[in-house]
C-alpha positions in Angstrom: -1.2 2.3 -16.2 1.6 4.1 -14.7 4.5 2.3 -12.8 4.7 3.1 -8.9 7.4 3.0 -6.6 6.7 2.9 -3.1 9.1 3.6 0.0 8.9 5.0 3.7 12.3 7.1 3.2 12.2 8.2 7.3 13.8 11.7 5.9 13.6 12.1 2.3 15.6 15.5 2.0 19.2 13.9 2.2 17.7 11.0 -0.1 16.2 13.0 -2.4 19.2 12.8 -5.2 19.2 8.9 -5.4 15.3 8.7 -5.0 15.4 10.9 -8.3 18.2 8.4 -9.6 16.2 5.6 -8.9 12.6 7.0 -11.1 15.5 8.1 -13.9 16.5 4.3 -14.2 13.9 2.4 -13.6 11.6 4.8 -15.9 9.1 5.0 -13.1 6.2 7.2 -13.3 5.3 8.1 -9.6 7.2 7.5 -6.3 4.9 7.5 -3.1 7.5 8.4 0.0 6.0 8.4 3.3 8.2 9.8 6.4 9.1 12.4 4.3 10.1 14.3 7.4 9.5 18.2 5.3 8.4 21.1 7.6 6.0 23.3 6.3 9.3 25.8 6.2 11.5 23.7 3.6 11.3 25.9 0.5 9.6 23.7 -2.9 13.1 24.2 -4.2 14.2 21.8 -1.7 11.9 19.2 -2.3 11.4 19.3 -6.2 12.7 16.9 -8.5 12.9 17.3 -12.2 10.3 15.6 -14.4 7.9 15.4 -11.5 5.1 17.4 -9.8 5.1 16.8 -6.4 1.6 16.8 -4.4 2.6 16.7 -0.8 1.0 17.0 3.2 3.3 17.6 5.7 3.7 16.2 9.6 2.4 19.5 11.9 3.6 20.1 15.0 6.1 17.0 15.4 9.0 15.3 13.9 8.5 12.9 11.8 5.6 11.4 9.6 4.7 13.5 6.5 3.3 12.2 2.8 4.6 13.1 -0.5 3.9 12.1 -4.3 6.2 12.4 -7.0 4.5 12.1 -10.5 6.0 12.2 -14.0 4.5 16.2 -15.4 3.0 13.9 -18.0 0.5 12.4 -16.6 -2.5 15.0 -16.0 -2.9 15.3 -11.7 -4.7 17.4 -9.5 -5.0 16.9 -6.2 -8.6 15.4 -4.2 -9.9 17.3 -1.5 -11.5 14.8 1.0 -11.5 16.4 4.7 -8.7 15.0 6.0 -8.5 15.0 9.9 -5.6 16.5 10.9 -4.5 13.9 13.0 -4.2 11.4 9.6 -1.5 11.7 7.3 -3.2 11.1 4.0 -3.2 12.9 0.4 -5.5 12.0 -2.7 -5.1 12.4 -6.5 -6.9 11.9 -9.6 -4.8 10.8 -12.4 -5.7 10.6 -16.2 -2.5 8.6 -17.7 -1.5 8.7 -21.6 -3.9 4.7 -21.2 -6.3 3.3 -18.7 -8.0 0.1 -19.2 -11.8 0.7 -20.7 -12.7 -0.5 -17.5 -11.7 2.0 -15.7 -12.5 6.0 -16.2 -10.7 8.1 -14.1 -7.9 6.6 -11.3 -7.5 7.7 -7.8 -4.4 7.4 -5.8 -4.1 7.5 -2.2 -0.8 8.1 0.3 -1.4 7.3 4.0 1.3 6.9 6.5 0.0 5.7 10.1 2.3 6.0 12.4 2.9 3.7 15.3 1.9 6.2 18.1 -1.3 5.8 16.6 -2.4 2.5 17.0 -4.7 3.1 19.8 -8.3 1.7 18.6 -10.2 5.2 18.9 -7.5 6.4 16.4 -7.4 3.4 14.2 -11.1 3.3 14.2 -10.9 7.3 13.0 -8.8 6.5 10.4 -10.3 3.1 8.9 -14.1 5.4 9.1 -12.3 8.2 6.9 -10.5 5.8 4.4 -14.2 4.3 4.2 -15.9 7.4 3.7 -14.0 8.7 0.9 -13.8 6.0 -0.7 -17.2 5.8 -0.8 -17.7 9.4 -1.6 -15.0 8.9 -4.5 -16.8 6.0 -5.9 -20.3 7.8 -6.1 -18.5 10.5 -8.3 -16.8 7.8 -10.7 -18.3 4.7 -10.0 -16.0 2.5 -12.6 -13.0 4.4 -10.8 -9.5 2.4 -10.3 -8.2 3.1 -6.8 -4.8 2.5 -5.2 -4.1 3.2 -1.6 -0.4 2.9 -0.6 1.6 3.6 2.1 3.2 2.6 5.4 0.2 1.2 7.6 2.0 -0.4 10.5 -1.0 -2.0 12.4 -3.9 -0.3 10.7 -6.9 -3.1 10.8 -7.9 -3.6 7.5 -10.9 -5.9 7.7 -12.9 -3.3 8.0 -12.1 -1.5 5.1 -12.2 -4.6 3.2 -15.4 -5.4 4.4 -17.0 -2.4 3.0 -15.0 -2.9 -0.1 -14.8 -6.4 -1.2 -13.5 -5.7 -4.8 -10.0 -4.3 -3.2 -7.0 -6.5 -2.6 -4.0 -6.2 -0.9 -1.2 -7.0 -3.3 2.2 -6.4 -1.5 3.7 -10.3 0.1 6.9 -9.2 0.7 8.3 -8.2 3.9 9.2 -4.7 4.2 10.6 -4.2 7.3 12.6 -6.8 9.2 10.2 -9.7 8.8 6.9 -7.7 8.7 4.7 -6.4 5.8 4.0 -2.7 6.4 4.2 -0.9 3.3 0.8 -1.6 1.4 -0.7 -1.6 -1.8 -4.4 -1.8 -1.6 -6.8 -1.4 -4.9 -8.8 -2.8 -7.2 -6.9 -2.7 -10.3 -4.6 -5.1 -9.6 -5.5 -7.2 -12.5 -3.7 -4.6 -14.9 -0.3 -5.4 -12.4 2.2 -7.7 -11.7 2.9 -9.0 -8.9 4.7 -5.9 -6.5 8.6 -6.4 -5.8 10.2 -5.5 -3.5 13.9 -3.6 -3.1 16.6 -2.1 -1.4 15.2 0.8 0.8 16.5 4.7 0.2 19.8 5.8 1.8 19.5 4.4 5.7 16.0 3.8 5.8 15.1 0.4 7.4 12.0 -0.2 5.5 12.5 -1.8 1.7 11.4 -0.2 -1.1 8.1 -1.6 -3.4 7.9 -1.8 -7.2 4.8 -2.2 -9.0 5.1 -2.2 -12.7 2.0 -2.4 -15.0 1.3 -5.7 -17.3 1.1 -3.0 -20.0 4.2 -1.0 -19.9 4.2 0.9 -22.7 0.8 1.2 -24.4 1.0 2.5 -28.1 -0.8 5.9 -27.3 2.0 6.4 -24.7 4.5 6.0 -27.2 6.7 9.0 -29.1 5.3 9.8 -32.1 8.0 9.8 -34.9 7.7 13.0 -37.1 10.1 12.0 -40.6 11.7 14.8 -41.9 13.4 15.2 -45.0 16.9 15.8 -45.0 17.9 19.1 -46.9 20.9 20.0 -47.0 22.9 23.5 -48.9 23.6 21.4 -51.9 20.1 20.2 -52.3 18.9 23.9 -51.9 21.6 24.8 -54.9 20.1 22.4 -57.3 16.3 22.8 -56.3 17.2 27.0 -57.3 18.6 26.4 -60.4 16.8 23.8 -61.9 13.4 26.5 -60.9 15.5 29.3 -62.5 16.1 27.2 -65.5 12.3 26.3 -65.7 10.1 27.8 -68.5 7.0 28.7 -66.3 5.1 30.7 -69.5 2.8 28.3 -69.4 1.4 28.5 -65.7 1.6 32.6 -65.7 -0.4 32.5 -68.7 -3.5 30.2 -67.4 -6.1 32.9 -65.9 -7.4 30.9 -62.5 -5.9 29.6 -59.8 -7.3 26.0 -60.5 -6.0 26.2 -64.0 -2.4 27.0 -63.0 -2.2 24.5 -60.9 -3.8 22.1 -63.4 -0.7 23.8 -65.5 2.0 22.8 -62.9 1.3 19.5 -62.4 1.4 18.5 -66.1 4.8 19.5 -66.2 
């Protein structure tokens, strides 16, 4: 299950270097940045960090907001289409790491940031409705599916969505900004997880960072597979030649098939 690192970066562009630092070290396999602050303008150059495919939705219209995910070109992604109002700032993927659990098929990862402006109850009522709805329509396709929704929910009501979805749990109990929990982990796989730590946040943003690190780090199928190669070097070439040109092969060009010469060669 792949590692995740999540963090509301308020301006990733400047931050972008040590958030690329940060995967290198800590071998993480997707970073989930919210306040990413891109304009649909900023060329993918700009943006793009080595190792990674980058599945983003940009803030229209204003400053601020915007949703990116990093993920290792490893792991197999493509990007979920679920009819996403344009007043919420949400992306979906569907992952297929090197290893999932047998219990679960195919894993879906969600990135929401809810800003503050939008705490008004018609537009956290819009936005609880949508999470509910495609996770419902999501669940119909793949019905033992792992889900994680992250992100920055500020006051997002959640009992709603947990009341149509009993079997997710919020993971994150650390504060993440000043004394309040705002950056969320929210899924139903979190018995394949540790506990979520937090750290220090990216560059000047006030919000701390999250890591979440799977109980099975590195799986066997995930590992390298080590090809051994015989070591051949000019001197070992020199002898193979003349001991073959010092080799009486009468025998083997005498014997008619193909079976019986290598019958022949093999005695030797």
């Amino acid at each position: 299950m792949p590692s995740i690192l999540l963090a509301n970066a308020r301006s990733l562009v400047n931050k972008l270097d040590e958030l690329s630092v940060t995967l290198s070290l800590d071998n993480t396999d997707i970073a989930a940045v919210t306040e990413t602050w891109f304009g649909t303008d900023l060329p993918a150059e700009a943006t793009a960090i080595d190792g990674y495919n980058l599945l983003r939705k940009d803030c229209l219209n204003k400053r601020g907001g915007g949703v990116a995910l990093y993920v290792k070109d490893c792991i197999k992604t493509k990007p979920v289409d679920t009819d996403v109002p344009d007043s919420i700032e949400c992306l979906w993927a569907q992952l297929q790491p090197h290893w999932t659990p047998r219990d679960v098929s195919v894993l879906y990862l969600g990135l929401l940031y809810h800003p503050p402006w939008a705490n008004e109850k018609n537009l956290q009522h819009e936005t609880t409705q949508y999470l509910i709805r495609t996770l419902d329509e999501l669940r119909k396709k793949h019905p033992h599916a792992g889900f994680i929704l992250c992100g920055d929910f500020n006051n997002l009501p959640l009992q709603p969505l947990r009341t149509s979805h009993p079997e997710l749990r919020q993971v994150v109990t650390k504060s993440t900004r000043a004394d309040a929990t705002l950056d969320l982990i929210i899924t139903n796989v979190h018995s394949h997880y540790h506990v979520p730590d937090t750290t220090a946040p990216l560059g000047t943003s006030d919000h701390n960072c999250v890591i979440w690190k799977s109980k099975v780090a590195d799986h066997p199928r995930c590992q390298s597979s080590k090809i051994k190669r015989r070591l051949v070097t000019q001197d070992k070439k020199d002898a193979l030649g003349l001991c073959m040109g010092l080799t009486d092969w009468s025998e083997v060009y005498s014997a008619v098939t193909v079976e019986e010469k290598a019958t022949t060669l093999y005695k030797r």
